[in-house]
C-alpha positions in Angstrom: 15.9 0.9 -13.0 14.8 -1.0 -10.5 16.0 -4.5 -8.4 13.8 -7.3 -7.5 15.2 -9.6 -5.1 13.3 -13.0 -4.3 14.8 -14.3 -1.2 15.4 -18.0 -0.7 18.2 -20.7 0.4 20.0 -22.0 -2.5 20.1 -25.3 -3.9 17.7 -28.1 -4.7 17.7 -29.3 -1.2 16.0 -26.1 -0.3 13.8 -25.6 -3.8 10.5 -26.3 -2.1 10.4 -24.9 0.9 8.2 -22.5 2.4 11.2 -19.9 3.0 12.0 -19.7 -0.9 9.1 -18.5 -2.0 10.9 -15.7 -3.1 12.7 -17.4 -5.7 10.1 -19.2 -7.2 9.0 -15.4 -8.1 11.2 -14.3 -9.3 12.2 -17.2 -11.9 8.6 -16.9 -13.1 9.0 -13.4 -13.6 12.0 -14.2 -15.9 10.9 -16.9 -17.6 7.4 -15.3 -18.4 8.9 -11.7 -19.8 11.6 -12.8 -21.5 14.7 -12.3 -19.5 18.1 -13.0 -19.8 19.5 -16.4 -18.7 20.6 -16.3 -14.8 24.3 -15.7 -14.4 26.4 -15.6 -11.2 27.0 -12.2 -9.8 26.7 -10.1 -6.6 27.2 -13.3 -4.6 23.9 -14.4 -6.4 22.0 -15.9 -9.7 21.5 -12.4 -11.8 19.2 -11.5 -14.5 18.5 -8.4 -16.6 15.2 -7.3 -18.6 12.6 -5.1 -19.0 9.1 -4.9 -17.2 6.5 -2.5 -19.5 9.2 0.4 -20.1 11.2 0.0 -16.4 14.9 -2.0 -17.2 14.8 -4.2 -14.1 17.2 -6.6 -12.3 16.3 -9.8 -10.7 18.6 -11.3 -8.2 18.5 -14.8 -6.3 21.5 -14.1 -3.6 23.1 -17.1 -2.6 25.1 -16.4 0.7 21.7 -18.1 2.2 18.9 -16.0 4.1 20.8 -14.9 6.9 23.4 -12.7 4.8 21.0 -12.0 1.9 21.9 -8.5 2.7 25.4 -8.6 1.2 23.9 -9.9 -2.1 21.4 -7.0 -2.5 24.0 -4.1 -1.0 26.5 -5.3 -3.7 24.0 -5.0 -6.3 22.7 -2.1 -5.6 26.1 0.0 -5.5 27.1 -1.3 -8.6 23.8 0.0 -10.3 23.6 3.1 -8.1 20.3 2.4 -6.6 18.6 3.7 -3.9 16.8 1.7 -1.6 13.0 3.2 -3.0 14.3 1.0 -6.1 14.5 -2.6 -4.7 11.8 -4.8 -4.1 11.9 -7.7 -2.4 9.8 -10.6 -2.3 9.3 -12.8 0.9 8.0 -15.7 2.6 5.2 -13.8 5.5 4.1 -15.7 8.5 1.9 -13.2 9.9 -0.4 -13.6 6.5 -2.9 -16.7 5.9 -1.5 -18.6 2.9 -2.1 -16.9 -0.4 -3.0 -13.6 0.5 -0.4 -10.9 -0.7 0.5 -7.3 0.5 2.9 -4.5 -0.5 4.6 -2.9 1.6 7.3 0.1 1.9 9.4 0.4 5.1 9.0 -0.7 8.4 10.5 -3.5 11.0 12.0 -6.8 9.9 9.2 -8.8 12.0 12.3 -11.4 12.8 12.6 -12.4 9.4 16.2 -13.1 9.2 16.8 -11.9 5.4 15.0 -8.8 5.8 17.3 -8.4 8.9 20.1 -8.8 7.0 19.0 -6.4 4.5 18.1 -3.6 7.1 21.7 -4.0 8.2 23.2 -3.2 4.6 20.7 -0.6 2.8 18.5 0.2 5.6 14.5 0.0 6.0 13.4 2.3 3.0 12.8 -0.3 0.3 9.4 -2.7 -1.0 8.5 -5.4 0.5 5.8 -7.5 -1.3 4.7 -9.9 1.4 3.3 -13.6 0.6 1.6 -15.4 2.6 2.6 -18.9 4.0 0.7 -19.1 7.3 2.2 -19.6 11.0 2.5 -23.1 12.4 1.1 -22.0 15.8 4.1 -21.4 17.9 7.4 -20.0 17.5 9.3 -23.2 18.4 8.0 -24.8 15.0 8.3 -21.6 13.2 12.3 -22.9 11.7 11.0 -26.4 10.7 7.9 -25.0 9.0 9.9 -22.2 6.5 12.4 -25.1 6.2 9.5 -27.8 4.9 8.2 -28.1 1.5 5.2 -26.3 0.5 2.8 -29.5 0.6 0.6 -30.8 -1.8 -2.8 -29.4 -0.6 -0.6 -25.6 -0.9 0.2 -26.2 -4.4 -3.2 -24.6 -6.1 -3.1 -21.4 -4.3 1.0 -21.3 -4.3 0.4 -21.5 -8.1 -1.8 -18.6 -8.6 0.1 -16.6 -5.9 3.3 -17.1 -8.3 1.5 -16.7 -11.5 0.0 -13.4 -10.5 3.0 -11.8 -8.9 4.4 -11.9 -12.3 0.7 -10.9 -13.9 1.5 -7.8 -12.3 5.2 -7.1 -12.2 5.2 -4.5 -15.3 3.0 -2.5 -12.9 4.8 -3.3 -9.6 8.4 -2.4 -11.1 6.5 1.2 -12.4 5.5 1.6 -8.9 1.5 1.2 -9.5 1.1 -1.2 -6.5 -2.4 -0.8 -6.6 -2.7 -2.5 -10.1 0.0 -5.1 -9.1 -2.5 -6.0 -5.7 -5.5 -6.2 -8.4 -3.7 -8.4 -10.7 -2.5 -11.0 -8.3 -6.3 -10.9 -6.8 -7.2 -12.0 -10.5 -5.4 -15.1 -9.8 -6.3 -16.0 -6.1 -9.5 -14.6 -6.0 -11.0 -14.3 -9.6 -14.9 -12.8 -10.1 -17.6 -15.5 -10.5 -19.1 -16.1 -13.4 -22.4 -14.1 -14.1 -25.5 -16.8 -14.8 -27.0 -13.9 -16.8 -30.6 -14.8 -15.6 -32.8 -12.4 -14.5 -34.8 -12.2 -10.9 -38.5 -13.6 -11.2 -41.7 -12.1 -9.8 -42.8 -14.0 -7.4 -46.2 -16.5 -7.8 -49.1 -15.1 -6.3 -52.2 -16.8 -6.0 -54.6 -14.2 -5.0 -56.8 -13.1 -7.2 -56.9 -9.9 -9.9 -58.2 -7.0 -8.2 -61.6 -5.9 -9.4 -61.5 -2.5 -11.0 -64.2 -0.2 -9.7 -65.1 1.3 -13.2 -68.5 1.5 -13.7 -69.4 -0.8 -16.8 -70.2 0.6 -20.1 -73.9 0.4 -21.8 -75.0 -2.5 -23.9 -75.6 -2.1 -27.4 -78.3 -3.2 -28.8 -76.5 -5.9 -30.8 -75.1 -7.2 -27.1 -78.6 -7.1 -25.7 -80.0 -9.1 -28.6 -76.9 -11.5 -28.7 -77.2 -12.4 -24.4 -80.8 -13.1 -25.2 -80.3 -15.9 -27.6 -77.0 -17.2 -25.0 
C-alpha cells in the first residue's frame, strides 16, 4: 500500500494558488483512475483506490501547510506505513516551472509542510517535486506560493497535472524512472517526424570523362557516320 499526499491550503480561497499544486494532483489522480469519493479523515479529504496492482491512499490534509505533518502521521499509523511508502507531491521553488523531479530523502529546503512532515515521520519518504519558479527574492517568496497560478502558467500547469497522473500506476510501484518519462510525454512530447528524406546536393560540374579506351566501329557504324 502506499500514501500519496498532495499538499495544499484548504478551501476555495486558496484553490489556485501556486502552494496547492499538490492538491490539484492528486484530485486528478482520483478522478482519472477511478477512486473513491473524498471523505473527511486523518484531519484531511481521504480517498482509496488502486494504481496498476498497488491499493493506494490519497490524502488532501487540511490543518493547512504548516501542520500537514499531523495529517500524514495520523494516516500513516492507522495503515501501518512506513515512511518508504508515502509520497508526497509539492509546490518546488528551486525548479523552473514545469519541470518535475523525484526525489527520496533529504532537507526540507524551508518548505514549511515538508517541515512539518520531517517533524512527524522523519526524512525517509518521496518527494515528487513540481516546479513553480522563484520570484527573485525571498521577501516575495510568501506572496508568490500564496497567488494564483496565472494565465500564461495554465498550458504547462496542465500537462504537469495530467502527466503526474499518466504516470502514477508506475510511481505508486516504485518505477520512478517510467513515472519521469511519462510526465516528459506531457511537457515535452517528441516532434513529429516530416518523413522526408535528405537530398543530394545540385552540382553543376560536369560528368567525369571515363578514361576507357573506345571500342572499334563496325562496319555498319562506319557506313552509317558517312551518310550523317
Amino acid at each position: 500500500m502506499r500514501l500519496f499526499v498532495g499538499l495544499g491550503n484548504p478551501g476555495t480561497k486558496y484553490a489556485g494558488n501556486r502552494h496547492n499544486i499538490g492538491f490539484m494532483v492528486v484530485d486528478r489522480v482520483q478522478e482519472d483512475h477511478g477512486f473513491a469519493p473524498w471523505r473527511s479523515k486523518f484531519q484531511g479529504q481521504v480517498s482509496e483506490g488502486k494504481l496498476g496492482s498497488e491499493k493506494v491512499i490519497l490524502i488532501k490534509p487540511e490543518t493547512f501547510m504548516n501542520l500537514s505533518g499531523q495529517s500524514v502521521g495520523e494516516a500513516m499509523r492507522f495503515y501501518k506505513l512506513t515512511p518508504a511508502d508515502v509520497v508526497v507531491f509539492h509546490d518546488e521553488l528551486d525548479l523552473a516551472p514545469g519541470k518535475v523531479r523525484v526525489k527520496t530523502g533529504g532537507g526540507h529546503a524551508g518548505h514549511n509542510g515538508l517541515r512539518s512532515i520531517h517533524q512527524h515521520i522523519g526524512a525517509d519518504y518521496d518527494r515528487v517535486r513540481l516546479g513553480i519558479g522563484h520570484p527573485g527574492h525571498k521577501d516575495r517568496v510568501a506572496p508568490y506560493v500564496l497567488s494564483d497560478f496565472a494565465k500564461a502558467d495554465q498550458d504547462w500547469l496542465d500537462d504537469v497535472i495530467r502527466g503526474c497522473s499518466d504516470g502514477a500506476a508506475s510511481l505508486a510501484a516504485g518505477d520512478t524512472a517510467k513515472f519521469s518519462n511519462a510526465v516528459a510525454l506531457r511537457t515535452s512530447p517528441p516532434r513529429p517526424s516530416t518523413g522526408t528524406k535528405a537530398r543530394a546536393p545540385k552540382t553543376d560540374a560536369p560528368a567525369p570523362k571515363s578514361n576507357a579506351p573506345e571500342a572499334p566501329k563496325s562496319p555498319f557504324d562506319t557506313l552509317r557516320d558517312k551518310f550523317r
